[in-house]
C-alpha positions as a Markdown table, in Angstrom:
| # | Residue | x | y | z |
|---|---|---|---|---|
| 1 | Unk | -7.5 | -23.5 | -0.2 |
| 2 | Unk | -8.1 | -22.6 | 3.2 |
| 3 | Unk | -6.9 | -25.0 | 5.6 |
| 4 | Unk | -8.7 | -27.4 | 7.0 |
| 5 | Unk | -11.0 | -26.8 | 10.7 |
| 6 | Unk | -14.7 | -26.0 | 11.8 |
| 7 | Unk | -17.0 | -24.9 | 9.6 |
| 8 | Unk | -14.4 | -24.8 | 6.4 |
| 9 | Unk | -14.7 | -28.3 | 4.7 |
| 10 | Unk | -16.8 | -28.4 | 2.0 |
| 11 | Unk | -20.0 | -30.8 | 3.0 |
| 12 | Unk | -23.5 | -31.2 | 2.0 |
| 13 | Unk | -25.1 | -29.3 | 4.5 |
| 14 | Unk | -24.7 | -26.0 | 3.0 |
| 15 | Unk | -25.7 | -24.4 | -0.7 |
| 16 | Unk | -24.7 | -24.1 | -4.0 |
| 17 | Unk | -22.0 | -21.1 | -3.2 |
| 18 | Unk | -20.4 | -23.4 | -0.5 |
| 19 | Unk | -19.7 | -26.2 | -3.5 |
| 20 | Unk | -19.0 | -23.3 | -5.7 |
| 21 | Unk | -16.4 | -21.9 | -3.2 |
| 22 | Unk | -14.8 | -25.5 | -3.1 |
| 23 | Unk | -14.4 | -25.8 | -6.6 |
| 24 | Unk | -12.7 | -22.3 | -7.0 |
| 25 | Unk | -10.5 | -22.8 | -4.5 |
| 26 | Unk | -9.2 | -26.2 | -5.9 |
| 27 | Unk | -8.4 | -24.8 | -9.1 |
| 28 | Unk | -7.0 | -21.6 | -7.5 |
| 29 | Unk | -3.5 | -21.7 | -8.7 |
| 30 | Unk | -2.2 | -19.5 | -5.6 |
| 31 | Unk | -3.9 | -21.3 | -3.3 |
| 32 | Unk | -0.9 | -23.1 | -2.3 |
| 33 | Unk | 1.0 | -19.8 | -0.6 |
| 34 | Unk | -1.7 | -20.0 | 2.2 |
| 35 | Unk | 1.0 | -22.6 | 3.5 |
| 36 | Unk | 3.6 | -19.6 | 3.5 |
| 37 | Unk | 1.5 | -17.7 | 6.4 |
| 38 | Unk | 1.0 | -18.2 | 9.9 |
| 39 | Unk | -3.2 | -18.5 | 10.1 |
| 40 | Unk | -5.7 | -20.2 | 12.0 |
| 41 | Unk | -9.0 | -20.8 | 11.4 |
| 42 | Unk | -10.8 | -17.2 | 11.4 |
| 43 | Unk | -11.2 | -15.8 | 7.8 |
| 44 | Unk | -8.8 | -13.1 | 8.6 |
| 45 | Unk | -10.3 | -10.2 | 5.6 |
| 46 | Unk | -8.1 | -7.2 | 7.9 |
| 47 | Unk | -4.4 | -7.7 | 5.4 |
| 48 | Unk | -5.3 | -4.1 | 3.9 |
| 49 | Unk | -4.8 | -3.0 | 7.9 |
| 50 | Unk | -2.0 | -5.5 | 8.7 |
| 51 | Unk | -1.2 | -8.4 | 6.5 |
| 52 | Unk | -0.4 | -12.0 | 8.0 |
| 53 | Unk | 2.8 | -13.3 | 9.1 |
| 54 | Unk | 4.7 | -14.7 | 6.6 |
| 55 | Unk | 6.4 | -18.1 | 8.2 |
| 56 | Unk | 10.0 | -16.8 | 6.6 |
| 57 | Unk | 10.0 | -14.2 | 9.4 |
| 58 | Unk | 10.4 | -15.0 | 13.1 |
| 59 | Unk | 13.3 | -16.9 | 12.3 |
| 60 | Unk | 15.1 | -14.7 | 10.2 |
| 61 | Unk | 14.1 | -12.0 | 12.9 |
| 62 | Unk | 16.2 | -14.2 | 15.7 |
| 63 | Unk | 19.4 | -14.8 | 13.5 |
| 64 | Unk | 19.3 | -10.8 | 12.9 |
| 65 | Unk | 18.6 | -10.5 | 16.9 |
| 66 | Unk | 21.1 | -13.7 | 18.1 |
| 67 | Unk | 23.7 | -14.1 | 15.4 |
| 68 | Unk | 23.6 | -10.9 | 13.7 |
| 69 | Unk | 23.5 | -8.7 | 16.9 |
| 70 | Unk | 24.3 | -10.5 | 19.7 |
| 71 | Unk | 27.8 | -12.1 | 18.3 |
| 72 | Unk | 28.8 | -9.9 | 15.2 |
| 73 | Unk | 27.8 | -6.6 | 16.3 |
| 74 | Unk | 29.1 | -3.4 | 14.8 |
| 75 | Unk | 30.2 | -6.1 | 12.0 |
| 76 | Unk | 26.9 | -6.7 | 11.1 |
| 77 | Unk | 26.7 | -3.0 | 9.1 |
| 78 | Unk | 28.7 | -4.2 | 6.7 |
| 79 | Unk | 29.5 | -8.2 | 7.1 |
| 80 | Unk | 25.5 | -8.7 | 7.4 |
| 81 | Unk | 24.5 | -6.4 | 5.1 |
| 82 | Unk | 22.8 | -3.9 | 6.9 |
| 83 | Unk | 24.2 | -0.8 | 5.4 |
| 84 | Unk | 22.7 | -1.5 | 2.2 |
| 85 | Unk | 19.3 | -2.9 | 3.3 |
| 86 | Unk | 16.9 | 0.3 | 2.4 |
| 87 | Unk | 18.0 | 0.2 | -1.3 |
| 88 | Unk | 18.5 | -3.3 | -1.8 |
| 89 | Unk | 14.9 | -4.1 | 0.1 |
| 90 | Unk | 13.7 | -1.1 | -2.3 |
| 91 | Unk | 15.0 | -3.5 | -5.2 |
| 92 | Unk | 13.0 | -6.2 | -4.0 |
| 93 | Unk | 9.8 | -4.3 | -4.0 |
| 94 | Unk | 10.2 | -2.3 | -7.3 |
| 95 | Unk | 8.4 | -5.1 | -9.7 |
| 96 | Unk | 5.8 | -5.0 | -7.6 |
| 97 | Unk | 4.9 | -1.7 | -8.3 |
| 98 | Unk | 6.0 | -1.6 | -11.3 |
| 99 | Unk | 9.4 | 0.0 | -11.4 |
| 100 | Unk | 13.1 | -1.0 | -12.8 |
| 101 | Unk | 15.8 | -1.0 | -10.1 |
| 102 | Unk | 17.2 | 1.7 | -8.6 |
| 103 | Unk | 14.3 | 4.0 | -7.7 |
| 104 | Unk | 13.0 | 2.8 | -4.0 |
| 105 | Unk | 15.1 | 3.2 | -0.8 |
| 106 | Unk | 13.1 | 1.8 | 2.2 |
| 107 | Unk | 12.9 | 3.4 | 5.7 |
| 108 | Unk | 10.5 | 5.9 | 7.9 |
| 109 | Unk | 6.9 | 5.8 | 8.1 |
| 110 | Unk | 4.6 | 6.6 | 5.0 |
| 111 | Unk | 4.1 | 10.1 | 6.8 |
| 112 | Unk | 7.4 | 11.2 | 6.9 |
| 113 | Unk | 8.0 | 9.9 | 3.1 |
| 114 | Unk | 4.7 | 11.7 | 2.5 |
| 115 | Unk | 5.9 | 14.7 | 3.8 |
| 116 | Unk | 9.3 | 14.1 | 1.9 |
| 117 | Unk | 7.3 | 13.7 | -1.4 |
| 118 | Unk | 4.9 | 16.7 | -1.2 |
| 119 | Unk | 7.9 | 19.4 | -0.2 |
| 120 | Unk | 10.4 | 17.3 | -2.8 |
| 121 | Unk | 7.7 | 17.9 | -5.6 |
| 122 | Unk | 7.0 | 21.5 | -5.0 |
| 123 | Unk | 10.7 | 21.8 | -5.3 |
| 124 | Unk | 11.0 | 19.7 | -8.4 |
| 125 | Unk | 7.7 | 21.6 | -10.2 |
| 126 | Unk | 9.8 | 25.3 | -9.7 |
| 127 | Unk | 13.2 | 24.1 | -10.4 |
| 128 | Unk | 11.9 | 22.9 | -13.7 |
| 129 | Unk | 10.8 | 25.9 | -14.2 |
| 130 | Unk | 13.6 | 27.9 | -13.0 |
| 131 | Unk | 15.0 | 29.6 | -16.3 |
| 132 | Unk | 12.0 | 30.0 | -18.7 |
| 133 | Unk | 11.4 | 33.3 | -19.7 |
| 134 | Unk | 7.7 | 34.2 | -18.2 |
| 135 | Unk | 7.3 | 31.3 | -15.5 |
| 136 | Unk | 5.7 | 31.8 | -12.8 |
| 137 | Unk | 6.1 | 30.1 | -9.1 |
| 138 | Unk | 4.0 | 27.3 | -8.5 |
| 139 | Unk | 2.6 | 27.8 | -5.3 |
| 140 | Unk | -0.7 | 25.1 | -5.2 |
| 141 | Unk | -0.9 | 21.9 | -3.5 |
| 142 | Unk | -4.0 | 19.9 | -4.9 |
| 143 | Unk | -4.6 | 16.6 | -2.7 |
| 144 | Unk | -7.2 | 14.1 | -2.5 |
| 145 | Unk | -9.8 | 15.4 | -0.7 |
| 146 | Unk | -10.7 | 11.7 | 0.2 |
| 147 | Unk | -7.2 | 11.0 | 1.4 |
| 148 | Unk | -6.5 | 9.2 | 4.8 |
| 149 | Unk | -6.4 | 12.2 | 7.2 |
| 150 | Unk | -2.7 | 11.8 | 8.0 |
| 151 | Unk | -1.9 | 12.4 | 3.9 |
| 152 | Unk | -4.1 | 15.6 | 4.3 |
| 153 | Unk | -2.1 | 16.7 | 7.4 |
| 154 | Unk | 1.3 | 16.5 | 6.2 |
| 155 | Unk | 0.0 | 18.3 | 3.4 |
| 156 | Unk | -1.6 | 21.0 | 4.4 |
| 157 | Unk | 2.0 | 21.5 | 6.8 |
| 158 | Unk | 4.1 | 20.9 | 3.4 |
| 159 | Unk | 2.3 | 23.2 | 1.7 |
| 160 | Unk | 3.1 | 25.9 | 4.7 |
| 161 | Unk | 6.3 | 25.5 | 4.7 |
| 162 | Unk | 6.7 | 25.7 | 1.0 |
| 163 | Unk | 4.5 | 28.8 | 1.0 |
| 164 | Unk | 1.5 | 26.8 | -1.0 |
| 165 | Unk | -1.9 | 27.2 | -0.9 |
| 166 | Unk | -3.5 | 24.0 | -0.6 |
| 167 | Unk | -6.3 | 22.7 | -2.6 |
| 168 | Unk | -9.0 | 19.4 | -1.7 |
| 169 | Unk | -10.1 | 18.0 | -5.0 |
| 170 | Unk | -11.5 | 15.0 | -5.7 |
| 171 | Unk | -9.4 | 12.7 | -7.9 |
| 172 | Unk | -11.8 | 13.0 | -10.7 |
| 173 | Unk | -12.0 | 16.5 | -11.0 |
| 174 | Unk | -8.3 | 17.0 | -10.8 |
| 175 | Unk | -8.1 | 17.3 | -14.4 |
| 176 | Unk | -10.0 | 20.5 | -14.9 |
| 177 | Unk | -8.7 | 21.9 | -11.2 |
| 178 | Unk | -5.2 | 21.9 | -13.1 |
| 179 | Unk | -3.7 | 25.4 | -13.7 |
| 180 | Unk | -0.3 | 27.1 | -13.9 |
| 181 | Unk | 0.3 | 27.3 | -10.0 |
| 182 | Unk | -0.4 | 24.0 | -9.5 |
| 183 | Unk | 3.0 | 22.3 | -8.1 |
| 184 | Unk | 2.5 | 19.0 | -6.9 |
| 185 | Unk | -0.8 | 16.3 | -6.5 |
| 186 | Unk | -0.9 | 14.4 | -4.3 |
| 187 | Unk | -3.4 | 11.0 | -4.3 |
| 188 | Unk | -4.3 | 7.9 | -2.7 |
| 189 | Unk | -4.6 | 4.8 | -5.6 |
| 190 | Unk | -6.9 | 3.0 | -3.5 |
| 191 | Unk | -9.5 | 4.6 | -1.4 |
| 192 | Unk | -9.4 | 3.4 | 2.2 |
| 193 | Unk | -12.7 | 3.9 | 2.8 |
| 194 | Unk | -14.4 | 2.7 | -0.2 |
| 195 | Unk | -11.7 | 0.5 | -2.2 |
| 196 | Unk | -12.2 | 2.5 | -5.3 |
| 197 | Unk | -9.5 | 2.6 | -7.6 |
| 198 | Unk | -8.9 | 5.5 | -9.0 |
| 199 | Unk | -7.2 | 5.8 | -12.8 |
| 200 | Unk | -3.5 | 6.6 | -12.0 |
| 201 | Unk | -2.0 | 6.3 | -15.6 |
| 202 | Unk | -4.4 | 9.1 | -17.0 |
| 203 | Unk | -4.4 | 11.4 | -13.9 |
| 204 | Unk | -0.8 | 10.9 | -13.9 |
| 205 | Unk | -0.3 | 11.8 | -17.4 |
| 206 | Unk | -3.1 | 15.2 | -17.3 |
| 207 | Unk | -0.5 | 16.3 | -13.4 |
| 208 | Unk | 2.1 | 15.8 | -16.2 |
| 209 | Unk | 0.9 | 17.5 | -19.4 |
| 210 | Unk | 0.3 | 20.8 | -16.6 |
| 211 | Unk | 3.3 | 21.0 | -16.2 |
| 212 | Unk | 2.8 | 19.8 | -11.9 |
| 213 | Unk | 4.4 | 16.7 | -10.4 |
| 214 | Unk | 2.3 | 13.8 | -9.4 |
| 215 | Unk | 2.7 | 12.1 | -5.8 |
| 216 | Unk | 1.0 | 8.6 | -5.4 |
| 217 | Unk | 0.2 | 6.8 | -1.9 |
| 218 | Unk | 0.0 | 3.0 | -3.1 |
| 219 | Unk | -0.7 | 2.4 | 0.7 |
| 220 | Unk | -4.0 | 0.0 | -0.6 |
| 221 | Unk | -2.4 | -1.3 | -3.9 |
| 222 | Unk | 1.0 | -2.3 | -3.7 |
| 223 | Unk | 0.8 | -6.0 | -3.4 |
| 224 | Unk | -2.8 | -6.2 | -4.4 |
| 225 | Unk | -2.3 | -5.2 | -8.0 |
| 226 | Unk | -0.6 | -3.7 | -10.8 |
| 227 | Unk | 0.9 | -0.3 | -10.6 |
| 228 | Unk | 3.2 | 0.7 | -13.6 |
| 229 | Unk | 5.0 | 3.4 | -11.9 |
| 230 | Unk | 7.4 | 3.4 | -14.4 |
| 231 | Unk | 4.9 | 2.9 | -17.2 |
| 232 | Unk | 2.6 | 5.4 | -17.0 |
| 233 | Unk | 5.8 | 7.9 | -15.9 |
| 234 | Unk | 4.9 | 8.9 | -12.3 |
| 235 | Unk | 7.0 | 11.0 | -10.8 |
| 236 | Unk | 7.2 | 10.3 | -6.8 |
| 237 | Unk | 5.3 | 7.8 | -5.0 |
| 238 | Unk | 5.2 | 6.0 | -1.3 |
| 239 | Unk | 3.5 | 3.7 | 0.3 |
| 240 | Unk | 3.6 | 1.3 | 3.7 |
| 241 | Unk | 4.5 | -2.3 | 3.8 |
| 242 | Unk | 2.3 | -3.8 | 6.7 |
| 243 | Unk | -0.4 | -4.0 | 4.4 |
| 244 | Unk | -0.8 | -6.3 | 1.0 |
| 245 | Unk | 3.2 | -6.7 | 1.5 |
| 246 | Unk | 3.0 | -8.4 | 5.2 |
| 247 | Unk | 6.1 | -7.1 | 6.5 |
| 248 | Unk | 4.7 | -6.5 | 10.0 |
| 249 | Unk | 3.3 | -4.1 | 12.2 |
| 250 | Unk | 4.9 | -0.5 | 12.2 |
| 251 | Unk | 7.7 | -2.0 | 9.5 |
| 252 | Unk | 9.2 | 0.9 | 7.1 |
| 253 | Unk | 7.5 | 2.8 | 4.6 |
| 254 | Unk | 8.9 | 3.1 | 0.9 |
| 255 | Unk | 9.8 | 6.3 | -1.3 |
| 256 | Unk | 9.9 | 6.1 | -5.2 |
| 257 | Unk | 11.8 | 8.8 | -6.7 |
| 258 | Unk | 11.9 | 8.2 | -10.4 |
| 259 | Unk | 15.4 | 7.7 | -11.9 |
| 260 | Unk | 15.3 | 11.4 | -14.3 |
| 261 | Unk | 14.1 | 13.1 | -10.8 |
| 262 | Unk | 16.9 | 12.0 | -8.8 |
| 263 | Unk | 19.7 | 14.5 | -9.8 |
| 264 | Unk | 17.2 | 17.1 | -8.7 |
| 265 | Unk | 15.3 | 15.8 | -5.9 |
| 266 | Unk | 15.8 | 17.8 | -3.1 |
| 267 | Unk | 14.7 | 16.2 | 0.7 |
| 268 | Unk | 13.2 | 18.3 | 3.0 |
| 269 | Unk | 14.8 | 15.7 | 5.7 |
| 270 | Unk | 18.9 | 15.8 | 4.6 |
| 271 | Unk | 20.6 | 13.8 | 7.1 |
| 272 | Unk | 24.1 | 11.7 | 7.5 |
| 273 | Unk | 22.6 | 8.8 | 5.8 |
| 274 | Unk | 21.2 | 10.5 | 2.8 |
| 275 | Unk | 24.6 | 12.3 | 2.8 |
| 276 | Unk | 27.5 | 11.5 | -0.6 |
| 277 | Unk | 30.0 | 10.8 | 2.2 |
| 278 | Unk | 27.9 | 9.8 | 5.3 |
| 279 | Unk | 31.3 | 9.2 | 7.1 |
| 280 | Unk | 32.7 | 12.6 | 7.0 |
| 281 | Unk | 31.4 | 13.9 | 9.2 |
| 282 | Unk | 31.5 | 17.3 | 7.1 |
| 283 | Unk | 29.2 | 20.8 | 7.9 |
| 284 | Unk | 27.7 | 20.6 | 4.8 |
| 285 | Unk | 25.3 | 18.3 | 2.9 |
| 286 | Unk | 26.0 | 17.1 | -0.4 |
| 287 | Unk | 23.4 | 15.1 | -1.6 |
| 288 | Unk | 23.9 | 11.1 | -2.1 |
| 289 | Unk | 23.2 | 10.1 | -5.8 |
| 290 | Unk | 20.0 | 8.1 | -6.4 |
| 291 | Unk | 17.4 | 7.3 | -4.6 |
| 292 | Unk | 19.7 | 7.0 | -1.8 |
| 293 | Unk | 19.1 | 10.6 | -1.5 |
| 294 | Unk | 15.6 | 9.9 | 0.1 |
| 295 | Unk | 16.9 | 8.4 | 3.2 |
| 296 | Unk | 17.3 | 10.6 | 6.9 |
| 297 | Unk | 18.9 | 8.6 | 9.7 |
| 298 | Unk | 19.9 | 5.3 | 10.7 |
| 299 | Unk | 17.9 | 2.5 | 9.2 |
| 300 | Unk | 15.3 | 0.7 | 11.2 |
| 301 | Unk | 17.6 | -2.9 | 11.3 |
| 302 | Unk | 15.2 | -5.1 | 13.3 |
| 303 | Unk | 11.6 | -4.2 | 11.3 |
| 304 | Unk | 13.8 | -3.4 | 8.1 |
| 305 | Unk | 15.1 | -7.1 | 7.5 |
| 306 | Unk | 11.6 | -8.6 | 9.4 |
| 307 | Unk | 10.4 | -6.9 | 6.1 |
| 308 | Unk | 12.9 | -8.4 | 3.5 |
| 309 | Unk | 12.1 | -12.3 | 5.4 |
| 310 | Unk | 8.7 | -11.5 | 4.1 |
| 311 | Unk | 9.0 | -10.7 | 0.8 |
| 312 | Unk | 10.3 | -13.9 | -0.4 |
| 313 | Unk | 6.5 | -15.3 | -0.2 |
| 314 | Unk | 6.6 | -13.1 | -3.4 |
| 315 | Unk | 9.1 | -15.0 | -5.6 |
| 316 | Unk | 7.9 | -16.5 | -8.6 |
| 317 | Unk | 4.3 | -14.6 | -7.9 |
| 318 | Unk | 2.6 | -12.7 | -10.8 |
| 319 | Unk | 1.2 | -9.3 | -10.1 |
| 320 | Unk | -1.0 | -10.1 | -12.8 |
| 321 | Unk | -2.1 | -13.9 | -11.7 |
| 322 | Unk | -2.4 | -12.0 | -8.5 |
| 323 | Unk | -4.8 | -9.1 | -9.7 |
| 324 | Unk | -7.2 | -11.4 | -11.5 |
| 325 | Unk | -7.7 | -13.5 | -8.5 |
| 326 | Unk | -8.3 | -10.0 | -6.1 |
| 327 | Unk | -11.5 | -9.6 | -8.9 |
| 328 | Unk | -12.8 | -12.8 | -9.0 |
| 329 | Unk | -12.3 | -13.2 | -4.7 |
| 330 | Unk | -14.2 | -9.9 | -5.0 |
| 331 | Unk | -16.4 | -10.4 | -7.2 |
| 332 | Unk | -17.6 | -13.8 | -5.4 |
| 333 | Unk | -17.9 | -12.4 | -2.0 |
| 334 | Unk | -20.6 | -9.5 | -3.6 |
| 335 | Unk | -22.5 | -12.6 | -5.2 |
| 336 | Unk | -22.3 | -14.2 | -1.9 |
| 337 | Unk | -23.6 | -11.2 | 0.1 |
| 338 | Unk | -26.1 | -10.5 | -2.5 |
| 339 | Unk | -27.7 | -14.0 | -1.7 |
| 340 | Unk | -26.9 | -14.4 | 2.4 |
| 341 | Unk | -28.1 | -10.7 | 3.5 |
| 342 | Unk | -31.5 | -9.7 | 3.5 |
| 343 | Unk | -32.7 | -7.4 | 1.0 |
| 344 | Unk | -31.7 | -3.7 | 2.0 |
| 345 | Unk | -29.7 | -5.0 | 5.0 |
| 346 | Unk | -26.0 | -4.0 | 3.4 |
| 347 | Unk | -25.1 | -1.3 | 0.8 |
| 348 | Unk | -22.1 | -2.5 | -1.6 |
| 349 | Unk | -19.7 | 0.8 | -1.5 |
| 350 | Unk | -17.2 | -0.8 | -3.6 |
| 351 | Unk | -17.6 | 0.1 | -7.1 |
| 352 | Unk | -18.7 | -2.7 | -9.2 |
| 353 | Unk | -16.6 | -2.3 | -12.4 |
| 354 | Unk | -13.0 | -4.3 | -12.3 |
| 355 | Unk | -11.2 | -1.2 | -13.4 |
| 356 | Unk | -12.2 | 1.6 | -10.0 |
| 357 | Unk | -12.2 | -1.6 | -7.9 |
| 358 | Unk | -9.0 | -2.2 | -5.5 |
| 359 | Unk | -8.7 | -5.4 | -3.5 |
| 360 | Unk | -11.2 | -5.3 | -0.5 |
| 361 | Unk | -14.8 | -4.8 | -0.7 |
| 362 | Unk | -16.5 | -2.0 | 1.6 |
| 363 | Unk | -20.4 | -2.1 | 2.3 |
| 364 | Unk | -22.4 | 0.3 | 4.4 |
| 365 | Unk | -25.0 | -0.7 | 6.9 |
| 366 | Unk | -26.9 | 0.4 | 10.4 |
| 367 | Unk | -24.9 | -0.2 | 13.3 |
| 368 | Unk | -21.4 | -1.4 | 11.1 |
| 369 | Unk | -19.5 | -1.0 | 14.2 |
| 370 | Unk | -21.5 | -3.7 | 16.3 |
| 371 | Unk | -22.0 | -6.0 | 13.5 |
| 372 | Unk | -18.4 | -5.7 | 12.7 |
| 373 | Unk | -17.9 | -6.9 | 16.5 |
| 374 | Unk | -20.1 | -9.9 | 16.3 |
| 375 | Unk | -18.8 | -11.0 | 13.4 |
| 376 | Unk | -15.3 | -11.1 | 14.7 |
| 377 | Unk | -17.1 | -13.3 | 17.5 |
| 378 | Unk | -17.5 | -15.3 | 15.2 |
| 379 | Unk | -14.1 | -15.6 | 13.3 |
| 380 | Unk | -14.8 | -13.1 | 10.5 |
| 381 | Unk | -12.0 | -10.7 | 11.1 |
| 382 | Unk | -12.6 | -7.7 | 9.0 |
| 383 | Unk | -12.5 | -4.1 | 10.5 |
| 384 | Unk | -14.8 | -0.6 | 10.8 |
| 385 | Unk | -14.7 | 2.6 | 9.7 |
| 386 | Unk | -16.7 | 5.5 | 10.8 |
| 387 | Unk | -19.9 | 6.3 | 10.4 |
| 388 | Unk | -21.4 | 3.4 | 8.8 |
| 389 | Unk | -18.3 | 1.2 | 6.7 |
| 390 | Unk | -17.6 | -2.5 | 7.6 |
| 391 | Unk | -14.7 | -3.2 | 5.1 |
| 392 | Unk | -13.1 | -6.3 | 4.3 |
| 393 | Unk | -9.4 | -6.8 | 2.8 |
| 394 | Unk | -8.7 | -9.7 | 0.5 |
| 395 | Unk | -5.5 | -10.5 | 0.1 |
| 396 | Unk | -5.1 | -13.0 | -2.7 |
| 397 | Unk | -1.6 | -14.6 | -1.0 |
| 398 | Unk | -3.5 | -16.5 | 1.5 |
| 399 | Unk | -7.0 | -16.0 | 1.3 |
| 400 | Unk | -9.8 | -18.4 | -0.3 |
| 401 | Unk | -12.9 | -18.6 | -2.4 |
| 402 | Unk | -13.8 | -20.5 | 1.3 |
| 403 | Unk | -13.2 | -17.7 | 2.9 |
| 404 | Unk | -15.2 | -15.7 | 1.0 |
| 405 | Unk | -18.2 | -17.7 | 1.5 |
| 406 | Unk | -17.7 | -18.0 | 4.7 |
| 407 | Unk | -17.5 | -14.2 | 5.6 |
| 408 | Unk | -21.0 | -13.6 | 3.5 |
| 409 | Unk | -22.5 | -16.2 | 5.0 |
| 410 | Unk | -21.9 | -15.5 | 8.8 |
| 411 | Unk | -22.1 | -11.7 | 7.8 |
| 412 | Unk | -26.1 | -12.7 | 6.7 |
| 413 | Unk | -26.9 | -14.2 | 9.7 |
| 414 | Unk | -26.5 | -11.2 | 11.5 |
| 415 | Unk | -29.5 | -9.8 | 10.5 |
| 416 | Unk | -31.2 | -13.0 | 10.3 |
């Protein structure tokens, strides 16, 4: 339940949906993790840009900066733990995305992992098949051709330097623009724009059956709902954590590199910390074993452990309790607008059926960039995307049935 302020208790002054709202959220059994955040009293719908802070944070930030820093120093690699942060961080998101220990080392931005992933999969697809009689090189990069630009600009450079041709498709067609060239795939789970979900366990499994290796950006689902990387047997994945996971702005990316790909999974980025024996100081690389082979430099201390301060608002939560409330949030706020816009005022984007729907609801209108501006005037924080896209992110952590209500309702009388 959202916490108490101005226009958020339930009265009689408003309609059935306001009542409605109240009754959901009082039998919402994640309501209580609100208390784990640091809101006020906007509906803040912008976590699939930047998720809340998570109250476990700032101090744990000032013991790493005062105690951790400031008196222990140099210690602090390996009396405070720091050495070991991207993997053991990496441990703490794996069930979240659905993936056993072991897999995920943390650190860099989601473009450099991207870039990692793309040039590490082209690698992987021809070393596999390196030593077959007849095979040919792989030389195609196919990528979502409704990707956030900065995924289709590393790729389009990974596939340069691999000597790739690269190849827009859209995810649904990716099945049928499979061939024998094709090395690596790599998609968004989420839309950005539109919050469409697209079917990762068969896409993964047709990338697989041709013989290519599948890349995943869970950018927009990781911490919204399920993933089953391990499940459905995807090969490399990334993702951000400032998002659904909360761990602050600019805090480091993620790289899944799946436990049978390890041995083989060769970096475009070697450096002394992905190194066997990062301490001496040798010429030559020799790969570290595991995931721990995905890292570059010196790990990001400060935003790194901001990062693992947030994650414990995720003990004890179910990705799957967690998923059903994202639908029916969803689902509400759609019933709401339905009934507070004006006919023909607002377009829903966001497909309608449970299964291609992610966690935030995108709808198209005239002027979505000034109506998105007056309604964070009014203390409904969503965002804007070009030309015509006012999206909203639910993140089922800390926000409300409320909430919901309250962004439809506010959003309607904008064109009232």
């Amino acid at each position: 339940m959202s916490e108490p302020g101005p226009d958020r208790s339930y009265g009689s002054s408003y309609g059935p949906l306001y009542k409605e709202a109240a009754a959901l959220d009082a039998a919402d059994e994640l309501g209580e993790l609100r208390a784990r955040f640091v809101l006020d009293d906007t509906v803040y719908l912008d976590g699939n840009s930047l998720g809340a802070l998570p109250r476990s944070v700032p101090g744990q930030v000032e013991d790493v900066v005062r105690r951790q820093w400031g008196s222990l120093r140099i210690r602090s690699w390996d009396e405070s733990g720091w050495w070991t942060a991207p993997e053991r961080i990496g441990d703490r998101i794996a069930p979240l995305v659905g993936a056993a220990p072991g897999q995920i080392v943390v650190g860099d931005s989601t473009s450099v992992n991207v870039f990692k992933a793309v040039v590490g999969a082209v690698r992987l697809a021809n070393e596999r098949r390196g030593g077959r009689e007849g095979a040919g090189v792989r030389d195609e990069v196919l990528v979502d051709v409704t990707t956030f630009p900065t995924d289709g600009y590393i790729a389009a450079s990974a596939a340069r330097l691999t000597g790739c041709t690269l190849r827009p498709v859209a995810p649904a067609d990716v099945p049928d623009a499979l061939n024998g060239r094709t090395a690596a795939v790599l998609l968004n789970h989420v839309d950005y724009r539109t919050g469409r979900l697209h079917d990762l366990p068969s896409l993964t499994a047709a990338i697989r059956a041709a013989g290519a290796v599948s890349v995943w950006d869970l950018c927009h689902s990781a911490g919204a709902l399920p993933v089953g990387l391990d499940e459905h047997g995807v090969d490399l994945a990334v993702g951000c954590t400032y998002k659904y996971l909360n761990g602050g702005p600019g805090s480091p990316a993620y790289l899944y590199v799946r436990q049978d790909h390890q041995p083989r999974f060769d970096s475009p980025l070697p450096g002394w910390n992905s190194h066997a024996d990062p301490f001496g100081m040798t010429p030559d690389f020799t790969p570290a074993p595991g995931a721990l082979r995905g890292r570059v430099g010196t790990p990001d201390i400060l935003s790194m452990l901001a990062l693992e301060a947030a994650l414990e608002v995720w003990d004890d939560v179910s990705i799957e309790v967690l998923r059903a409330k994202s639908l029916a949030l969803t689902d509400f706020f759609l019933k709401c607008v339905e009934a507070y816009a004006p006919g023909g005022a607002v377009e829903p984007v966001t497909p309608l059926a449970h299964a291609e729907r992610g966690s935030q609801v995108s709808l198209r209108c005239a002027d979505a960039g000034g109506v998105m501006r007056r309604l964070i005037e009014r203390g409904v924080i969503g965002d804007f995307r070009e030309p015509d896209i006012l999206r909203f992110g639910f993140t089922p952590l800390y926000v409300g049935f409320g909430d919901a209500e309250r962004a439809a309702r506010v959003l309607g009388e904008m064109f009232s």
